[in-house]
N, C-alpha and C positions, 0 to 999 in steps of 0.2 A: 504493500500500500504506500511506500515510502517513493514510488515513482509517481505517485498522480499528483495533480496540478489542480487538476478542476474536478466539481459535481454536477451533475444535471438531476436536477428533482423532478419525477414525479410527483403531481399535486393533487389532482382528483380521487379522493379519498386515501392517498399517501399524506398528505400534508392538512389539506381539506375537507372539513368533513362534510361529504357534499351528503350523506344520508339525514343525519338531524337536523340540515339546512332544510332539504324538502317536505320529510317528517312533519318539523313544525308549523312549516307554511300549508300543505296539505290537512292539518289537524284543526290550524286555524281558519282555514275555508269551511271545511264539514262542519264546525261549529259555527258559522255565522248562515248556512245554512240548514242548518236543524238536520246532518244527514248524518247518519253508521256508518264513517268510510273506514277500513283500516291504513293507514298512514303510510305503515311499513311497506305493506304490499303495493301502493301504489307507486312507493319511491323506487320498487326493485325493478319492478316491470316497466318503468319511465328509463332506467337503466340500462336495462336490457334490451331496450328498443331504440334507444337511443345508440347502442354498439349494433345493433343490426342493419341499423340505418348505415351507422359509418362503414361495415362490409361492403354494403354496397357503393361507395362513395373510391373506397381503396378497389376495388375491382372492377371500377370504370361501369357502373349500371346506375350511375346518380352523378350529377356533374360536382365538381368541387365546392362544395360549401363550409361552415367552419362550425363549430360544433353547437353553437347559439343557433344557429340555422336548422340542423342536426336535432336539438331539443327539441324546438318549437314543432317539428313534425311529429316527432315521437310520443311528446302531448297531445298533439290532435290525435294522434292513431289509439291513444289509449284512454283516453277521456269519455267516448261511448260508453266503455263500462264502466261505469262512475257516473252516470244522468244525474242521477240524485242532487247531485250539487250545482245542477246547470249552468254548468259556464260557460259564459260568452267569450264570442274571439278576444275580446279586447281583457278578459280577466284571464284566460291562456297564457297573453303576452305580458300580462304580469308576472304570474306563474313563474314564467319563465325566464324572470329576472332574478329569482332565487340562485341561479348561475354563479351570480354578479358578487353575492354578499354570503359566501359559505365561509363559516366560522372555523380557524385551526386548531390543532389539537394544543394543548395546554402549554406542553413544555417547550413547544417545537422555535417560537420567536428566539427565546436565550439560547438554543441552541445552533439556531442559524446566526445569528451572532458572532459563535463563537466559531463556526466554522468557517464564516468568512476573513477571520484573522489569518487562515494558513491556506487557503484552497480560492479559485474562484466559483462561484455557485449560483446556478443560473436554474430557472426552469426549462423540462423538457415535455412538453404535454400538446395530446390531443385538442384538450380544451383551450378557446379560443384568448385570443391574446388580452384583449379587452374583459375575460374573465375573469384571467389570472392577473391583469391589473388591479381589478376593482378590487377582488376578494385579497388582496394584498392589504389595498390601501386601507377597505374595509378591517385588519387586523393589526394594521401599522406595524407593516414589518416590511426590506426591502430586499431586493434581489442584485446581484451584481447584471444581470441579463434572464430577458424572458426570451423563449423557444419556441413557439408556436407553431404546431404544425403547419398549420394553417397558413405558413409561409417557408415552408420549407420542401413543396413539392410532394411528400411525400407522409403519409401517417403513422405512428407506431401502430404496430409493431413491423413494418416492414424497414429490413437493416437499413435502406439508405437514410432514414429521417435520424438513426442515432450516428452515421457517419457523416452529414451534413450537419450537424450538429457541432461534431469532432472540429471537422475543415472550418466550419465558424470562431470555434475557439479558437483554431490556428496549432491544435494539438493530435499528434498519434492518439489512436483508442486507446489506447494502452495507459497513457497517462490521463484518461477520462474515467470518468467512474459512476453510474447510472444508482440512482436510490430511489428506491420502491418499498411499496408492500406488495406487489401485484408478479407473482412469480413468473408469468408469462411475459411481461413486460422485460424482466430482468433478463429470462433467459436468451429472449431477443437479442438484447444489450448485448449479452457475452456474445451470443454468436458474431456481433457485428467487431467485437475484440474488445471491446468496453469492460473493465473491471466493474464490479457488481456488488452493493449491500443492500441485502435485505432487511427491512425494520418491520418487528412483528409488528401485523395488521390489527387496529383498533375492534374493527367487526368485521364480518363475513357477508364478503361481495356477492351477491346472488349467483346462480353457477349459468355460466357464462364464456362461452370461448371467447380469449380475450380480455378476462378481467378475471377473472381465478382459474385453480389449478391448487392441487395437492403440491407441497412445499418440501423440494429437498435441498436438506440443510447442506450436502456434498457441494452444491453449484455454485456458491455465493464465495465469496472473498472476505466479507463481512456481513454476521448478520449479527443487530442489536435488538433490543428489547423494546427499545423505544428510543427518540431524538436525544433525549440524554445521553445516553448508552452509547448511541452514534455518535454524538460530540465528544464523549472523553473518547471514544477504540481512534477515531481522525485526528482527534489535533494531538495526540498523543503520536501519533505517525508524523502529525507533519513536525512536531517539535525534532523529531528523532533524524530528518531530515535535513 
């Protein structure tokens, strides 16, 4: 680990917690309209429809859009079942500003922090640039560089979006290092020559090619418990360097 230089984060529910972000706005809507919705399930399947969407987007059967785009369909597609609460286009497009404002997990601001004393550390995400801006500023916390697919030609998990990624930093894979919770995400990473820590996952991604996978501990370079845990194993490297 004493060769890397740079991080690229994963944020959509690595960093972000985008489930109790739609959770409470979804809980908060069935209650102003007097409806039974379960919360959970509506957030998994807006998920899950929302990576189906992006298959087709990465396999040229949907023209390039960027994941705010992405959303706002996979809400309309799953909202039929959920009448109960009859939303209008225009409370959809609310909806789907919960993107914008998803809260991080506790420890994680002091520990980017400190990670940016020894590394450069950027985001590398499917979600849209203008997401992971808001939900930053929404947390007050800052990035050396955001990644955006969405400008990068190409979506994870396909290897060129973490090796343009690389060529942006101006860095061999080798000395880049991809951080997830999302095993498929990681394993990508490596394949594309990117060093790899895994940080145990807060909750359980709905099962989803693309966003979970059974987790082997062999694959990783690093895997922490949480952002702490990752900030002392790294800058304990980079000091050693």
């Amino acid at each position: 680990m004493r060769d890397v230089e740079a991080l690229t984060f994963d944020v959509g529910g690595s960093v972000f917690d985008w489930k109790n972000a739609v959770r409470t706005e979804i809980h908060k809507r069935a209650l102003a309209a007097g409806a039974d919705v379960d919360a959970d399930q509506f957030a998994d399947e807006w998920r899950v429809r929302m990576f189906s969407i992006l298959d087709r987007v990465r396999n040229g059967e949907l023209r390039r859009i960027n994941s705010d785009r992405m959303h706002r369909l996979a809400l309309e597609d799953i909202a039929p079942s959920y009448a109960q609460m009859e939303l209008s286009a225009g409370e959809l497009d609310e909806i789907n500003t919960v993107w914008h404002r998803m809260p991080v997990w506790p420890e994680f601001p002091d520990a980017l922090m400190r990670l940016r004393e020894h590394y450069r550390v950027v985001v590398l995400t499917v979600l849209s640039f203008a997401s992971v801006v808001d939900s930053s500023k929404y947390n007050g916390i800052s990035w050396d560089g955001v990644l955006s697919c969405e400008f990068l030609g190409q979506y994870k998990p396909n290897p060129e979006a973490y090796l343009q990624a690389c060529h942006l930093l101006g860095l061999q894979p080798a000395r880049v290092m991809m951080v997830a919770t999302h095993p498929l995400d990681l394993e990508a990473a490596r394949g594309a020559g990117l060093k790899t820590a895994l940080v145990r996952p807060k909750f359980r991604e709905p099962e989803r090619s693309g966003i979970s996978s059974k987790v082997n501990t062999s694959n990783y370079d690093c895997i922490a418990a949480d952002y702490t845990d990752l900030a002392d194993r790294l800058c304990a490297a980079g000091k050693q360097e």
